[in-house]
PyMOL Python script that loads the backbone (N, CA, C, O; Angstrom):
from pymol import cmd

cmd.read_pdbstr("""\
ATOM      1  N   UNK A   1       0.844  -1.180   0.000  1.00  0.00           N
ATOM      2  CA  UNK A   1       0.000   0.000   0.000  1.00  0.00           C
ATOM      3  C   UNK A   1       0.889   1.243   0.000  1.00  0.00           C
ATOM      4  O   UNK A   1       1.965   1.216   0.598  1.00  0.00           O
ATOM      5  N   UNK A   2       0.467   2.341  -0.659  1.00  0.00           N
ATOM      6  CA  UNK A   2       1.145   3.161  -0.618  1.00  0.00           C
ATOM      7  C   UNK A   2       1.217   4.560   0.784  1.00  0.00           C
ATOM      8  O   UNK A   2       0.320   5.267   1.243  1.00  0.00           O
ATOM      9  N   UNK A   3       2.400   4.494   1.035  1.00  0.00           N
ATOM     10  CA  UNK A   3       2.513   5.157   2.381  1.00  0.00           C
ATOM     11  C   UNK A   3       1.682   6.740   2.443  1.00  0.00           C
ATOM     12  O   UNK A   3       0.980   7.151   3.367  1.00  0.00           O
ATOM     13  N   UNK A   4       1.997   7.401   1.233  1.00  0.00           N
ATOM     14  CA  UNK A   4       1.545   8.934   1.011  1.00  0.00           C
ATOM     15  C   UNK A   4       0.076   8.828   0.709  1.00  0.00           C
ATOM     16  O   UNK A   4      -0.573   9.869   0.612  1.00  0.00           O
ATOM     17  N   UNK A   5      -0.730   7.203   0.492  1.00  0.00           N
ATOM     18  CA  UNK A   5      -2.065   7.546   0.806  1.00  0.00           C
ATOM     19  C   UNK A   5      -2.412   7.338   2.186  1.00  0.00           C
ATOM     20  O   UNK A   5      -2.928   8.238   2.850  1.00  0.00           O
ATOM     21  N   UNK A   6      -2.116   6.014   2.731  1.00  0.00           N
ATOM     22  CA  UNK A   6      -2.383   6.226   4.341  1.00  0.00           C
ATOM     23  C   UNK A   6      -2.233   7.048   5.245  1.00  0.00           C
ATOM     24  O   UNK A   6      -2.669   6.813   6.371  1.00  0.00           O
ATOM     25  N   UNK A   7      -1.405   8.497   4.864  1.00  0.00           N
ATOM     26  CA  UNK A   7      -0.843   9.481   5.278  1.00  0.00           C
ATOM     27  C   UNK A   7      -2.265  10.215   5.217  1.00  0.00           C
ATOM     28  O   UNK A   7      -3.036  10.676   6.059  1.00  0.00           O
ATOM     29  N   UNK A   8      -2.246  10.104   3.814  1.00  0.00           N
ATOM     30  CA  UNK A   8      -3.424  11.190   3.721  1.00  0.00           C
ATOM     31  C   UNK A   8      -4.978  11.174   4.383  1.00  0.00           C
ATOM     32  O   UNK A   8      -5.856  11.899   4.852  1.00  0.00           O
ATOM     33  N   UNK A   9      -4.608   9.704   4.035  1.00  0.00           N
ATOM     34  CA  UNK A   9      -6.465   8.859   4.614  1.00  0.00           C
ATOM     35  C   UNK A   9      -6.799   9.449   6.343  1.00  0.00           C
ATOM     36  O   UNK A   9      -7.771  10.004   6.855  1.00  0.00           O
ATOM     37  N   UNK A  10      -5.252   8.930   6.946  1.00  0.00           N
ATOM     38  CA  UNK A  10      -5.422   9.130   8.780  1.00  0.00           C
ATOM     39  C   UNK A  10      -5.518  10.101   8.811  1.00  0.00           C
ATOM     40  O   UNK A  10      -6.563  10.396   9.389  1.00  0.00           O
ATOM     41  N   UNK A  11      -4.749  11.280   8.352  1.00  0.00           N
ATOM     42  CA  UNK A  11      -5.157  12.574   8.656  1.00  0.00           C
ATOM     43  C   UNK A  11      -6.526  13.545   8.071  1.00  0.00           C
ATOM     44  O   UNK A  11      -7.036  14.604   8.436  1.00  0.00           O
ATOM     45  N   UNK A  12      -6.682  12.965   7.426  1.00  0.00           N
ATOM     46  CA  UNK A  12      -8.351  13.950   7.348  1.00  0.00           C
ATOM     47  C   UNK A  12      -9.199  12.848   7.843  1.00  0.00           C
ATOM     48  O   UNK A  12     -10.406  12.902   7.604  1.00  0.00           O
ATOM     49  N   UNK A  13      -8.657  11.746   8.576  1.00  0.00           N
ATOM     50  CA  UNK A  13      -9.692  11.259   9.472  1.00  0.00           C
ATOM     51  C   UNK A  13      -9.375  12.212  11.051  1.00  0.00           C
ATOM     52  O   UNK A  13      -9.945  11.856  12.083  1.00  0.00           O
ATOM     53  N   UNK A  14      -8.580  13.213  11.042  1.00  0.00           N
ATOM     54  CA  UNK A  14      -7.204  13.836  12.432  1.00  0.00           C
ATOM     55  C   UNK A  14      -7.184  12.431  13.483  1.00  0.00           C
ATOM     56  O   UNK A  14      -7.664  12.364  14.615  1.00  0.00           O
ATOM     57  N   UNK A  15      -6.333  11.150  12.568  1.00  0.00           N
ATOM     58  CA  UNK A  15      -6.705  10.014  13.652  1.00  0.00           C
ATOM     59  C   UNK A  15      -4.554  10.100  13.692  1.00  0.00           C
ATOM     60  O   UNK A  15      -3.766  10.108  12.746  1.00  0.00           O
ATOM     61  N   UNK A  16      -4.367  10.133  14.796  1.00  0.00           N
ATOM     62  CA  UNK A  16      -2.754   9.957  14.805  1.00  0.00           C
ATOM     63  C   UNK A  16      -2.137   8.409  15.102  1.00  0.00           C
ATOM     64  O   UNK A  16      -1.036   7.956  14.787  1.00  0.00           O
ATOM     65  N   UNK A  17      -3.241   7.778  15.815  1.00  0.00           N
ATOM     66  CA  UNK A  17      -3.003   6.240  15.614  1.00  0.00           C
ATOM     67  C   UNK A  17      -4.042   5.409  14.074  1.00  0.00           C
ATOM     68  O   UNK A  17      -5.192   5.796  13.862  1.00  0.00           O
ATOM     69  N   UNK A  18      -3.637   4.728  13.527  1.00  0.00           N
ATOM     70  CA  UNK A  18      -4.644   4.452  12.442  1.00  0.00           C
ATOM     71  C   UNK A  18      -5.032   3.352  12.872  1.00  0.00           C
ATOM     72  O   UNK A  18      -4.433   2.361  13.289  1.00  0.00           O
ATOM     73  N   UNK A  19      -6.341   3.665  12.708  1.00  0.00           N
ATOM     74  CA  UNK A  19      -7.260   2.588  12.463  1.00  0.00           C
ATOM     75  C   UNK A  19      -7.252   1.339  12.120  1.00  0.00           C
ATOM     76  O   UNK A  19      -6.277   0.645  12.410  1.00  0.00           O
ATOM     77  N   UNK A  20      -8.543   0.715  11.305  1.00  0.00           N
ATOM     78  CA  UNK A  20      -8.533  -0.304  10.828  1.00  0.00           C
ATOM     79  C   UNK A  20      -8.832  -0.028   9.145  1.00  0.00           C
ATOM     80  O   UNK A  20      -9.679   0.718   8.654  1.00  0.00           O
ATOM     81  N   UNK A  21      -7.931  -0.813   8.523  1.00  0.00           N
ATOM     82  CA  UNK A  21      -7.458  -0.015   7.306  1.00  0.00           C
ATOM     83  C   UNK A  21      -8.813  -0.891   5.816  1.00  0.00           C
ATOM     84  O   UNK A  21      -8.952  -0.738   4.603  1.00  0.00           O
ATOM     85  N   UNK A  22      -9.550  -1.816   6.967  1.00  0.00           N
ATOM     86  CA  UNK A  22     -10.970  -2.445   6.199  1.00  0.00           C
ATOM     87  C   UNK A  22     -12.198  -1.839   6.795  1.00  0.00           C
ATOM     88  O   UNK A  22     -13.273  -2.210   6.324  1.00  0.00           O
ATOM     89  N   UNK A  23     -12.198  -0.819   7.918  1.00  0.00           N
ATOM     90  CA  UNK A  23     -13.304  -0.245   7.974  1.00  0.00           C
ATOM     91  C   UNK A  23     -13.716   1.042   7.146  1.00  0.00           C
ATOM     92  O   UNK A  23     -12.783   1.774   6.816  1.00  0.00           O
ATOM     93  N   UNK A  24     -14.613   1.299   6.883  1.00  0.00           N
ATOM     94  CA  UNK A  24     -15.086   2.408   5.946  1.00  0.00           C
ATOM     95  C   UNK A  24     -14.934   3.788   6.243  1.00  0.00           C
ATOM     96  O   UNK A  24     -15.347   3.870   7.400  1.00  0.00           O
ATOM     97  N   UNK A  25     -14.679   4.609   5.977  1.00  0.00           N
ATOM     98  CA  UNK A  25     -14.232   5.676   5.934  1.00  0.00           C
ATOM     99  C   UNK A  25     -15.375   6.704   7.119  1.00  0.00           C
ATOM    100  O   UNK A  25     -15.038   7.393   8.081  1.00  0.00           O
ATOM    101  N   UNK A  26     -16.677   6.453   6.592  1.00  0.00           N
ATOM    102  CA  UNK A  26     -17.627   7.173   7.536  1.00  0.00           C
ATOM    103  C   UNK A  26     -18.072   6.757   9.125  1.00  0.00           C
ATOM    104  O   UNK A  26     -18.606   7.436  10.002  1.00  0.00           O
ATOM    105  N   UNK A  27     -17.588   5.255   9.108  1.00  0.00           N
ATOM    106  CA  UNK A  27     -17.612   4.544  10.522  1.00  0.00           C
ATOM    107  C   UNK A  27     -16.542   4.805  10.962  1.00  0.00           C
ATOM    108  O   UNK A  27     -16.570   4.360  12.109  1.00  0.00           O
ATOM    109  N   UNK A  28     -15.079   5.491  10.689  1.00  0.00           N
ATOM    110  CA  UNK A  28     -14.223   5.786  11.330  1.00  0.00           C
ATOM    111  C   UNK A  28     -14.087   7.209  11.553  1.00  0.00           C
ATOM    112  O   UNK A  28     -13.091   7.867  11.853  1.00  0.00           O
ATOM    113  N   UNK A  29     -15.222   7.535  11.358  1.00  0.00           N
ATOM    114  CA  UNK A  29     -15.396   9.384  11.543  1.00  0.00           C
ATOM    115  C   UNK A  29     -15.572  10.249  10.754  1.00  0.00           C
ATOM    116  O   UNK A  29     -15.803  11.415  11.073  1.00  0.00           O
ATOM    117  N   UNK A  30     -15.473   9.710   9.269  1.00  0.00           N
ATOM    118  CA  UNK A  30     -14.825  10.296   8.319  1.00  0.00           C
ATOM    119  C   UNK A  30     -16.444  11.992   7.977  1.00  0.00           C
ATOM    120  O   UNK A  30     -17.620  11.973   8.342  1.00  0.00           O
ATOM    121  N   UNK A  31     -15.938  12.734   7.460  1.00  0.00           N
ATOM    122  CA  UNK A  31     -17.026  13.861   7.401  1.00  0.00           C
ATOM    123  C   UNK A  31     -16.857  14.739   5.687  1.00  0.00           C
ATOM    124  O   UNK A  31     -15.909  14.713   4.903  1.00  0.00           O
ATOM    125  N   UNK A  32     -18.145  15.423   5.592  1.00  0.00           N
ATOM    126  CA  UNK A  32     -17.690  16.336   4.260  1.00  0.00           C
ATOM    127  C   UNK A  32     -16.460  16.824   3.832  1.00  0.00           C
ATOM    128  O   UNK A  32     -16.045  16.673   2.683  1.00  0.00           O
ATOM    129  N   UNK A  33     -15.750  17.513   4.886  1.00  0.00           N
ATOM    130  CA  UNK A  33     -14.435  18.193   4.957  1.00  0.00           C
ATOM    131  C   UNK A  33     -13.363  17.117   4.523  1.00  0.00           C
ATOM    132  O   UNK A  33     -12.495  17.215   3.656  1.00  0.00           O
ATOM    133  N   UNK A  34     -13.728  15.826   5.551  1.00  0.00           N
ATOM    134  CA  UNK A  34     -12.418  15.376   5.707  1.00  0.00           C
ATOM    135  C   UNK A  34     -12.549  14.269   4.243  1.00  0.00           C
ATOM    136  O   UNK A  34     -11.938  13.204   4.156  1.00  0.00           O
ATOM    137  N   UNK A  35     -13.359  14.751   3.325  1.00  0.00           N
ATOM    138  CA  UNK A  35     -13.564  13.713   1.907  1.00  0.00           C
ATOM    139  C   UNK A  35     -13.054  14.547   1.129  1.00  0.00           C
ATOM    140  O   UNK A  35     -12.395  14.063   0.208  1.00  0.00           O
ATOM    141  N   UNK A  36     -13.151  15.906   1.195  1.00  0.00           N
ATOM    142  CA  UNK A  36     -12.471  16.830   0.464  1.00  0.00           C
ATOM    143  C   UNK A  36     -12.020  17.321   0.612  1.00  0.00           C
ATOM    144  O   UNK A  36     -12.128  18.440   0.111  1.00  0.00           O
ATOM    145  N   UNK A  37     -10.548  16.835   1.881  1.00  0.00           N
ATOM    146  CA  UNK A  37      -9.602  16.835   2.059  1.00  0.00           C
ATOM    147  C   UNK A  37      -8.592  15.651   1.385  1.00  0.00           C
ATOM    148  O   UNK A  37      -7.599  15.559   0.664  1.00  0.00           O
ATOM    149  N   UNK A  38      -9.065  15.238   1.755  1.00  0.00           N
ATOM    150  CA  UNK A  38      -8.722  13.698   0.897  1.00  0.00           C
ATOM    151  C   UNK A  38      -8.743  13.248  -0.261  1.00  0.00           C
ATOM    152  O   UNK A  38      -8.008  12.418  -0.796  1.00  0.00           O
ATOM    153  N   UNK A  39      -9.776  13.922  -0.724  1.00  0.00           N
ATOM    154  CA  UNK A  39      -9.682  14.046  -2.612  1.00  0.00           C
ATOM    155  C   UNK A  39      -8.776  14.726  -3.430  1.00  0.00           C
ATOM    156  O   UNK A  39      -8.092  14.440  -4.413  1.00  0.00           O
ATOM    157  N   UNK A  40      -9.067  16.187  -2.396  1.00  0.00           N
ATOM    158  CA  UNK A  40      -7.809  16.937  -3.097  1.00  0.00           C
ATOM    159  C   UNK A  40      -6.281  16.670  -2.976  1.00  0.00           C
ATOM    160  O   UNK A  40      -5.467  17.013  -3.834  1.00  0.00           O
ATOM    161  N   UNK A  41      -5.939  15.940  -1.672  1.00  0.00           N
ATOM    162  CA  UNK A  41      -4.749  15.493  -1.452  1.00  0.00           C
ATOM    163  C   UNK A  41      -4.363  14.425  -2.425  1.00  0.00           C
ATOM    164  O   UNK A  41      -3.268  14.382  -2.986  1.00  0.00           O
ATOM    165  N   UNK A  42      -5.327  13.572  -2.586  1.00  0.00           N
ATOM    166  CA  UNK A  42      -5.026  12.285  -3.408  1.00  0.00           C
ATOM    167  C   UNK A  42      -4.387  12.890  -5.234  1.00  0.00           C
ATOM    168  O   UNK A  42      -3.377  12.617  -5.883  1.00  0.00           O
ATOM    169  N   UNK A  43      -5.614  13.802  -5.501  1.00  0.00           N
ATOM    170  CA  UNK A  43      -5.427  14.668  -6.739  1.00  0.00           C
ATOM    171  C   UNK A  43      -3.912  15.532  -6.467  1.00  0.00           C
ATOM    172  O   UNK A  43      -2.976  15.117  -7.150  1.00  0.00           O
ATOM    173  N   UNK A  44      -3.688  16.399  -5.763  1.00  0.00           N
ATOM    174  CA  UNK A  44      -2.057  16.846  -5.715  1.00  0.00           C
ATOM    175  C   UNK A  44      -0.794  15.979  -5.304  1.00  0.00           C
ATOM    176  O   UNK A  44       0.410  16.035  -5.558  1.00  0.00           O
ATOM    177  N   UNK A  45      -1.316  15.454  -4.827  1.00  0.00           N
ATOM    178  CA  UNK A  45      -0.170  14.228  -3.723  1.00  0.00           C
ATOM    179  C   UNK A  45       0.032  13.053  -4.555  1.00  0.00           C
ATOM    180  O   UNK A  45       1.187  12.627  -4.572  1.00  0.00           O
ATOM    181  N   UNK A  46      -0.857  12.422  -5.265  1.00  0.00           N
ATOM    182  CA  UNK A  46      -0.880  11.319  -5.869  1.00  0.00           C
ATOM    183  C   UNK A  46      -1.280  11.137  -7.796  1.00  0.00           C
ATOM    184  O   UNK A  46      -1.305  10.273  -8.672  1.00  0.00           O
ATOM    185  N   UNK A  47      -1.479  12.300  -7.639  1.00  0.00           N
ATOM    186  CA  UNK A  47      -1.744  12.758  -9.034  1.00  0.00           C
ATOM    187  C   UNK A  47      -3.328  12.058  -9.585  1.00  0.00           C
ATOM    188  O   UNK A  47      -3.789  12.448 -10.658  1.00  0.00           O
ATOM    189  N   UNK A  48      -3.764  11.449  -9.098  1.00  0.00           N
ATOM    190  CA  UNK A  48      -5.151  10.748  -9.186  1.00  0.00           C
ATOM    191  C   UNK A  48      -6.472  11.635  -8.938  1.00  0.00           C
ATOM    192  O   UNK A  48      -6.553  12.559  -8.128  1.00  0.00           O
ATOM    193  N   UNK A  49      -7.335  11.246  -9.662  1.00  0.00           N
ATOM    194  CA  UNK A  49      -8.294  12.082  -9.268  1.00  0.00           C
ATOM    195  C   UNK A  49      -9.729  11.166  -9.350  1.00  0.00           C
ATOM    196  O   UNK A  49     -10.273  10.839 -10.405  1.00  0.00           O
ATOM    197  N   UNK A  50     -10.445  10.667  -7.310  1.00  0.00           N
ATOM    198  CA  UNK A  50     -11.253   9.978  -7.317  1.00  0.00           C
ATOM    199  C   UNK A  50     -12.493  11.460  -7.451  1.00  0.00           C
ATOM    200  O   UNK A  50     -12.415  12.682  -7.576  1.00  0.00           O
ATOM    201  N   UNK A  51     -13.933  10.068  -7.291  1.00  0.00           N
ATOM    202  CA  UNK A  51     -15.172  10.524  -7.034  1.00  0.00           C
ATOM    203  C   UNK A  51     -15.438  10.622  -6.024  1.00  0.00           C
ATOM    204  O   UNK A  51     -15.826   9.570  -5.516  1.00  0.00           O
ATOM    205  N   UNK A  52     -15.408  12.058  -4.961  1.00  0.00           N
ATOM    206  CA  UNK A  52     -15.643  11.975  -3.770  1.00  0.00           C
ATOM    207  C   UNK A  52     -17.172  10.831  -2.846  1.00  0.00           C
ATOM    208  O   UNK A  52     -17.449  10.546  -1.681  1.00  0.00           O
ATOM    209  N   UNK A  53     -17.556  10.631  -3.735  1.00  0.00           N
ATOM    210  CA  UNK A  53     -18.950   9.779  -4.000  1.00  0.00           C
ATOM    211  C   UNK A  53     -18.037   8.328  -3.751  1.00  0.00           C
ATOM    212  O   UNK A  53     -18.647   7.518  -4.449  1.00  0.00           O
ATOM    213  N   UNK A  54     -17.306   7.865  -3.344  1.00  0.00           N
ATOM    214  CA  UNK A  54     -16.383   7.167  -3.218  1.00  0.00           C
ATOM    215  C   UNK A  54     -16.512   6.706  -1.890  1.00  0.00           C
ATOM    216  O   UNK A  54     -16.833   5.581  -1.504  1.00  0.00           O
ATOM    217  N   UNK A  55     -16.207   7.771  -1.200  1.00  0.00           N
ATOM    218  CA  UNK A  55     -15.611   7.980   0.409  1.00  0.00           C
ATOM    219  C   UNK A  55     -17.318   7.517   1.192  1.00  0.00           C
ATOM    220  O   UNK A  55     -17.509   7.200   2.366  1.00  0.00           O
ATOM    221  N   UNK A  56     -18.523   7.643  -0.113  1.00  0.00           N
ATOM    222  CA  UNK A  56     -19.726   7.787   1.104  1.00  0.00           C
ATOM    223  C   UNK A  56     -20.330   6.023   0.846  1.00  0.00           C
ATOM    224  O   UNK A  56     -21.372   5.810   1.467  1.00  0.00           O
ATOM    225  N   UNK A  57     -19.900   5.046   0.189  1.00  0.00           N
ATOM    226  CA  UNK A  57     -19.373   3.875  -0.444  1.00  0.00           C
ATOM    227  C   UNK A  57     -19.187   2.550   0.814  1.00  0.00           C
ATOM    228  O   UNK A  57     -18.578   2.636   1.881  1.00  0.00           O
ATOM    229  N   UNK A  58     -19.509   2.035   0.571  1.00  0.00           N
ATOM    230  CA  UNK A  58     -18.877   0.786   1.493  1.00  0.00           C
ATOM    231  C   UNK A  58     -17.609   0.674   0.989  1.00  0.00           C
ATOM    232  O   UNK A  58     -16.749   0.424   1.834  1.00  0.00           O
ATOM    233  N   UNK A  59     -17.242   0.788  -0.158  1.00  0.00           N
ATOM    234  CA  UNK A  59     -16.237   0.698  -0.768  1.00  0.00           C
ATOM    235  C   UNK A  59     -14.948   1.849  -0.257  1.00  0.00           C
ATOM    236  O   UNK A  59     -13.887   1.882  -0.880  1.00  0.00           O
ATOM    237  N   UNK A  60     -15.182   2.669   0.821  1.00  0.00           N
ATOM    238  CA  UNK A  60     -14.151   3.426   0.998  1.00  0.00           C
ATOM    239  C   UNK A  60     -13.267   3.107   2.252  1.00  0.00           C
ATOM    240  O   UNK A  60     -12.659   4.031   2.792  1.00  0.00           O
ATOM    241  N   UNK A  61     -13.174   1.776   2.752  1.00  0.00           N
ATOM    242  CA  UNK A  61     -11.894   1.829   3.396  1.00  0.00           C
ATOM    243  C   UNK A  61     -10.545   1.985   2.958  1.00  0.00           C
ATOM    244  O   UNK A  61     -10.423   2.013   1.733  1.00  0.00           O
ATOM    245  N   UNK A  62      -9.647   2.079   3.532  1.00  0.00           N
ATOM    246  CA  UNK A  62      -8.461   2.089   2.654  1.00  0.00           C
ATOM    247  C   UNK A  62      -7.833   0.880   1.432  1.00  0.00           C
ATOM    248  O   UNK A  62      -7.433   1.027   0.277  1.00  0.00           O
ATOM    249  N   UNK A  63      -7.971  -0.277   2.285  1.00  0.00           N
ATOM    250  CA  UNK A  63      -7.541  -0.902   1.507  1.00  0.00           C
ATOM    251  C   UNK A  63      -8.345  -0.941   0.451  1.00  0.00           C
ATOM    252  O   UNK A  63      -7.803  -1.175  -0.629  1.00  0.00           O
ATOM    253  N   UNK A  64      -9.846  -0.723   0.482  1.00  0.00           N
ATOM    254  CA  UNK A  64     -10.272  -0.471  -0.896  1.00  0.00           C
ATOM    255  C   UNK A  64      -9.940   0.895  -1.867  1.00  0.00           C
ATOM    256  O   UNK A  64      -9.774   0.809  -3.084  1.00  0.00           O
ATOM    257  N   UNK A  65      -9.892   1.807  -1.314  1.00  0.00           N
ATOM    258  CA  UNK A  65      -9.548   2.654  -1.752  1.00  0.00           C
ATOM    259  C   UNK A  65      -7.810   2.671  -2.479  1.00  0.00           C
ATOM    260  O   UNK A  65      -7.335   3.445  -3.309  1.00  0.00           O
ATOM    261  N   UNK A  66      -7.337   1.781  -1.944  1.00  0.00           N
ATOM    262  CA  UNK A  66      -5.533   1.545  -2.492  1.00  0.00           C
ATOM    263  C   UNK A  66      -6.062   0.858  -3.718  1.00  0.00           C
ATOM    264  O   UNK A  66      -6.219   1.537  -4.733  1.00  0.00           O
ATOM    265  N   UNK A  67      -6.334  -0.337  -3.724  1.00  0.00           N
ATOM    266  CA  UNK A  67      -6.670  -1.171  -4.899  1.00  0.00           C
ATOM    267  C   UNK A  67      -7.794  -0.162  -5.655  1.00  0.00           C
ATOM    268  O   UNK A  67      -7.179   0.156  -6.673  1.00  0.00           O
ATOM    269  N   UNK A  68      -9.074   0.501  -5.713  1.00  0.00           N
ATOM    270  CA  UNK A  68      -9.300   1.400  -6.636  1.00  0.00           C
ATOM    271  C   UNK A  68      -8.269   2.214  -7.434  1.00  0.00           C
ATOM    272  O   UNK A  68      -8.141   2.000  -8.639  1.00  0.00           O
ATOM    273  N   UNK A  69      -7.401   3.303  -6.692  1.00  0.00           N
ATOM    274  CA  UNK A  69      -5.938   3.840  -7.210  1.00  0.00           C
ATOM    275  C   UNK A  69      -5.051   3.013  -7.991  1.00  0.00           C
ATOM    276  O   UNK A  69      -4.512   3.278  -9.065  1.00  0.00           O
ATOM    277  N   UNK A  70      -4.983   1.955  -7.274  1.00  0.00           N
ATOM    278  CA  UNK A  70      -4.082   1.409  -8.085  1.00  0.00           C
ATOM    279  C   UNK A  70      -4.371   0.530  -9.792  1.00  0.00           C
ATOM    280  O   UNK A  70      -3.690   0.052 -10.699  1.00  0.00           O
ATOM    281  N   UNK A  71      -5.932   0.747  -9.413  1.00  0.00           N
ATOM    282  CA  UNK A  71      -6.722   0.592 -11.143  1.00  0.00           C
ATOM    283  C   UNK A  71      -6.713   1.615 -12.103  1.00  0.00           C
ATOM    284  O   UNK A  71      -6.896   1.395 -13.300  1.00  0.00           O
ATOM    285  N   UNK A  72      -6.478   2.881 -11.555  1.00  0.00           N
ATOM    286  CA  UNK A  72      -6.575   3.805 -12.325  1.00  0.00           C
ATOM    287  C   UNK A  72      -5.317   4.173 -13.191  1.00  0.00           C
ATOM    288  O   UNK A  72      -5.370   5.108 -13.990  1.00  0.00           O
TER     289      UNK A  72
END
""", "prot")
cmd.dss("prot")
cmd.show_as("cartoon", "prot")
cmd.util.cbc("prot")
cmd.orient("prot")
């Protein structure tokens, strides 16, 4: 997995210990802000650009979210 997304994921969750990297993004706190924080980081940081419609997803834990990225 790539380190500069888990970077990005924990912190617009403001989690300094991380989580569980198969729970979903909104059961770990996740909020409006902190999706478009995370989008835009992913888009400058990673050069990728998801569907914030993503993050509201069962599909948005990290590890899903790594393997999405890494399809693109």
């Amino acid at each position: 997995m790539n380190e500069k997304l888990a970077s990005l994921y924990w912190n617009s969750l403001k989690m300094d210990i991380p989580g569980d990297p198969d729970s979903c993004y909104l059961d770990l706190g996740g909020n409006s802000i902190g999706i478009f924080i995370l989008s835009e980081g992913i888009r400058k940081d990673l050069g990728k650009t998801i569907d914030p419609a993503i993050l509201l997803s069962e599909s948005s834990s990290l590890n899903r979210l790594a393997e999405q990225l890494e399809e693109f």
